[in-house]
DOTOR-368316 format. One record per residue (C-alpha): residue number from 1; residue in three letters; x, y, z. Coordinates in nm, 4 decimals, padded with zeros to 6 digits. Layout:
REM residues N
 seq type        x        y        z
 NUM  ALA        X        Y        Z
...
END
This chain:
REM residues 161
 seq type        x        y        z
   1  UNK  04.8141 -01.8444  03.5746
   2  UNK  04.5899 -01.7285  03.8102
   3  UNK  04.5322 -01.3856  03.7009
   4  UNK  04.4265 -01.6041  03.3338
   5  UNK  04.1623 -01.7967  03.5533
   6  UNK  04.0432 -01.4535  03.7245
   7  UNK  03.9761 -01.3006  03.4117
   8  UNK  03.8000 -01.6043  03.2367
   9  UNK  03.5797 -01.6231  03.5445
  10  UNK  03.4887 -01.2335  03.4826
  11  UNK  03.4127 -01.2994  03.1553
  12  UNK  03.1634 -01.5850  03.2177
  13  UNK  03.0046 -01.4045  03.5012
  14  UNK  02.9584 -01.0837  03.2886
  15  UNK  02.7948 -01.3178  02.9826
  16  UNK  02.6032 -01.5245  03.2569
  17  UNK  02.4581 -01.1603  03.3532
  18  UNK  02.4302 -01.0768  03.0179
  19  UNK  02.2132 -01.3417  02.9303
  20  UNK  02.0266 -01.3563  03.2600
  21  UNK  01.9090 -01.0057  03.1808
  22  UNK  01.8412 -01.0065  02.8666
  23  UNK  01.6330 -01.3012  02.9824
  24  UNK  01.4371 -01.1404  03.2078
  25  UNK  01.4259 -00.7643  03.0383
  26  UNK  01.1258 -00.8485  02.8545
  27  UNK  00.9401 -00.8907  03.1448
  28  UNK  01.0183 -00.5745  03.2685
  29  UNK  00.9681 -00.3430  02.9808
  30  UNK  00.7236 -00.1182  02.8948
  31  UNK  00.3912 -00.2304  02.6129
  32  UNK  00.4293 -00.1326  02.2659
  33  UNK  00.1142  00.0739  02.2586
  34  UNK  00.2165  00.2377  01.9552
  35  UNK -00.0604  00.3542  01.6534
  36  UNK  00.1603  00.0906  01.4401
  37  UNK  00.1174 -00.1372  01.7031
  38  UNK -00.2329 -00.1265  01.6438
  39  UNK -00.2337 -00.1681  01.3020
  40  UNK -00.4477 -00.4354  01.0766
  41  UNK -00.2466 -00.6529  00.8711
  42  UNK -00.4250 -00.7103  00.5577
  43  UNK -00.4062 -01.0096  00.3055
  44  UNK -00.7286 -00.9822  00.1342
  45  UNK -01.0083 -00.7290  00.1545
  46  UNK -01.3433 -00.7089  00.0357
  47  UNK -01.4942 -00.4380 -00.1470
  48  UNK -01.7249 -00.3570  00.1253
  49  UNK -01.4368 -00.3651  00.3931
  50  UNK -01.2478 -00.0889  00.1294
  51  UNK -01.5303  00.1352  00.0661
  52  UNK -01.6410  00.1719  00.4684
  53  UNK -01.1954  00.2852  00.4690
  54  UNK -01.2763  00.4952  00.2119
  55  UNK -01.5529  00.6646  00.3365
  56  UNK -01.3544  00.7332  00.6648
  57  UNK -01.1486  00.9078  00.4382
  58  UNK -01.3590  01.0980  00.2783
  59  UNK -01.3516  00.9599 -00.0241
  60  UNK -01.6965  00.9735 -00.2798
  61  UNK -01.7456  00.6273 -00.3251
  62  UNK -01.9627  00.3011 -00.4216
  63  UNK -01.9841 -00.0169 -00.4297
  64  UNK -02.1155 -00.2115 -00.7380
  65  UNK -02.3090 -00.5147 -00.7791
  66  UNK -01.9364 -00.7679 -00.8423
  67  UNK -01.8499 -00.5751 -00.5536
  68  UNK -01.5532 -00.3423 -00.7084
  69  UNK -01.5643  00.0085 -00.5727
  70  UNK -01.6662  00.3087 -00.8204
  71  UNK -01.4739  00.6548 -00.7563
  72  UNK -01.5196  00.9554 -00.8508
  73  UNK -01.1989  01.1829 -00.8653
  74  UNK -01.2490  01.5483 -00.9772
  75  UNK -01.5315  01.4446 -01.2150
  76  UNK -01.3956  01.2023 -01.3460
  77  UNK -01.5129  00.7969 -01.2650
  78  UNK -01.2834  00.5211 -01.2289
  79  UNK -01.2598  00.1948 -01.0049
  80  UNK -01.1010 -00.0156 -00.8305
  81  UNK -01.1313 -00.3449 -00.9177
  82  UNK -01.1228 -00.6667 -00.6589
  83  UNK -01.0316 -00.9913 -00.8341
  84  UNK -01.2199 -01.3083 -00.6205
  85  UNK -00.9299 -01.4039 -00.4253
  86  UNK -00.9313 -01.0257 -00.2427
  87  UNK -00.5580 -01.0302 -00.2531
  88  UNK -00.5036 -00.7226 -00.4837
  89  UNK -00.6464 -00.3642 -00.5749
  90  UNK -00.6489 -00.1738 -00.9088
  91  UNK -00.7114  00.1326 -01.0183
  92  UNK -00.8291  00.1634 -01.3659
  93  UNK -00.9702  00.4365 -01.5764
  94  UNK -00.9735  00.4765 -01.9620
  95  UNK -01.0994  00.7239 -02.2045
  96  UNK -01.2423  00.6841 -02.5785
  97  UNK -01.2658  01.0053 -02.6870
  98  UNK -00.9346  01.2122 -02.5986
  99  UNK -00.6220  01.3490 -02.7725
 100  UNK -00.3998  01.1361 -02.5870
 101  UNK -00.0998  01.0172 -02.8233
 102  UNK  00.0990  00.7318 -02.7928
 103  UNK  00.4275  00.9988 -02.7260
 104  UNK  00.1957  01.1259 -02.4473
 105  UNK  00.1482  00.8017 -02.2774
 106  UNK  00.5310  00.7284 -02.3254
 107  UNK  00.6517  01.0398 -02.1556
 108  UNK  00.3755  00.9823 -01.8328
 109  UNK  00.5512  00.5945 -01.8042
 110  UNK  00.8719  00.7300 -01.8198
 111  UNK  00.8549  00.9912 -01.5786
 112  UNK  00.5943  00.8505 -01.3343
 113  UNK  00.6416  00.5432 -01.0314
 114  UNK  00.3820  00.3416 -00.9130
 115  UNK  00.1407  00.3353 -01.1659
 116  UNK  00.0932  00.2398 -01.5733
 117  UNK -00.0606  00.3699 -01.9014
 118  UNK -00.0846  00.2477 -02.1859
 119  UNK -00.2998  00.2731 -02.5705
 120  UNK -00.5383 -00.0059 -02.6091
 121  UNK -00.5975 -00.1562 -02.9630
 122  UNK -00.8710  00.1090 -03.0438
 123  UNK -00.6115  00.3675 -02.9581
 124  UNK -00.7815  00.4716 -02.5713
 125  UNK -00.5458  00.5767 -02.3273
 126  UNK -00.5382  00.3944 -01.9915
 127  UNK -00.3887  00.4772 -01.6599
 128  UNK -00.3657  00.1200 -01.3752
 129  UNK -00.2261  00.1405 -01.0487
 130  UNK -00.2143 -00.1917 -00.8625
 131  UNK -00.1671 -00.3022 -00.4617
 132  UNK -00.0596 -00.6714 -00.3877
 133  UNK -00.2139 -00.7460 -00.0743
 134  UNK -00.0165 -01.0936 -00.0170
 135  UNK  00.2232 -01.1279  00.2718
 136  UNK  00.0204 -00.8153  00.4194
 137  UNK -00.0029 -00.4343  00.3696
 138  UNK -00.1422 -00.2002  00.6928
 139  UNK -00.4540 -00.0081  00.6503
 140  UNK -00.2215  00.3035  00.6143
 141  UNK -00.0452  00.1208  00.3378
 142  UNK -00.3758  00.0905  00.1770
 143  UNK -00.5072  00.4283  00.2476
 144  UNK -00.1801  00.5799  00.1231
 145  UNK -00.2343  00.3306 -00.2122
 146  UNK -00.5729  00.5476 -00.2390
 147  UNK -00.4046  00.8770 -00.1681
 148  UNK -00.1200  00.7884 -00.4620
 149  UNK -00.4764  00.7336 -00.6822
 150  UNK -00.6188  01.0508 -00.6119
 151  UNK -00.2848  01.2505 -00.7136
 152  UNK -00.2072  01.0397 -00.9831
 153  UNK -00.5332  01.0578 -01.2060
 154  UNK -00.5628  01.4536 -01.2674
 155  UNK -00.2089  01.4450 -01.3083
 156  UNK -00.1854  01.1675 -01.5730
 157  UNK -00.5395  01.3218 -01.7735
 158  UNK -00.3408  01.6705 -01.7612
 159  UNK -00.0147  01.5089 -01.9557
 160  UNK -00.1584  01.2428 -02.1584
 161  UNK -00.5318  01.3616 -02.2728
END
């Protein structure tokens, strides 16, 4: 019995240490000063706070006078729309004159992620590419959302117009 009463002792003293230094170990360890660390969280952004990111960038950029950002990609303009609550970016660019096709626009959806096209009622291709902003994206995540943008509209006006 009192081998039973050694051992139970052992145990509590080893999770009594256990929880003693797991206590204090966060005093003792090192600062996250990681990039990520670092990192902005954003929930809303203005247009003015996006086009000074994208000029970091490198990006060819405006700002207009409802404050949505106009961008020109290899030619061709498009923008990036801010709705008044700041808590979402898209992408949008359309054409009226192109020999886009409805099968065109199909094929682009079904083979593409992260963004949209579609044949308004005049028959004008579109290409959208949104970013949700709520419950916070990182600058990167934002900068990347740009980079996904740049890729995606000579790639969509080579299959669809």
């Amino acid at each position: 019995m009192s081998k039973l009463i050694a051992i139970r002792s052992l145990i509590l003293l080893s999770l009594s240490f256990t929880s003693v230094h797991t206590l204090i170990q966060p005093a003792f360890a090192a600062p996250n000063t990681s990039q990520e660390s670092k990192q902005i969280v954003y929930n809303t952004i203005t247009g003015k706070d996006l086009l000074a990111m994208m000029k970091k960038e490198g990006y060819a950029a405006t700002l207009d006078e409802d404050g949505d950002i106009l961008w020109k990609i290899e030619g061709l303009s498009s923008v990036i729309y801010i709705p008044k609550d700041q808590a979402s970016l898209q992408f949008a660019i359309y054409f009226s004159d192109s020999e886009a096709t409805l099968e065109k626009v199909n094929l682009w959806n079904k083979g593409s992620r992260y963004s949209r096209s579609y044949m308004d009622e005049e028959g004008n291709p579109h290409l959208e590419l949104d970013l949700d902003l709520v419950g916070g994206v990182s600058q990167k995540r934002i900068i990347d959302f740009l980079l996904t943008c740049k890729v995606s509209l000579p790639a969509w006006a080579k299959a669809v117009l």
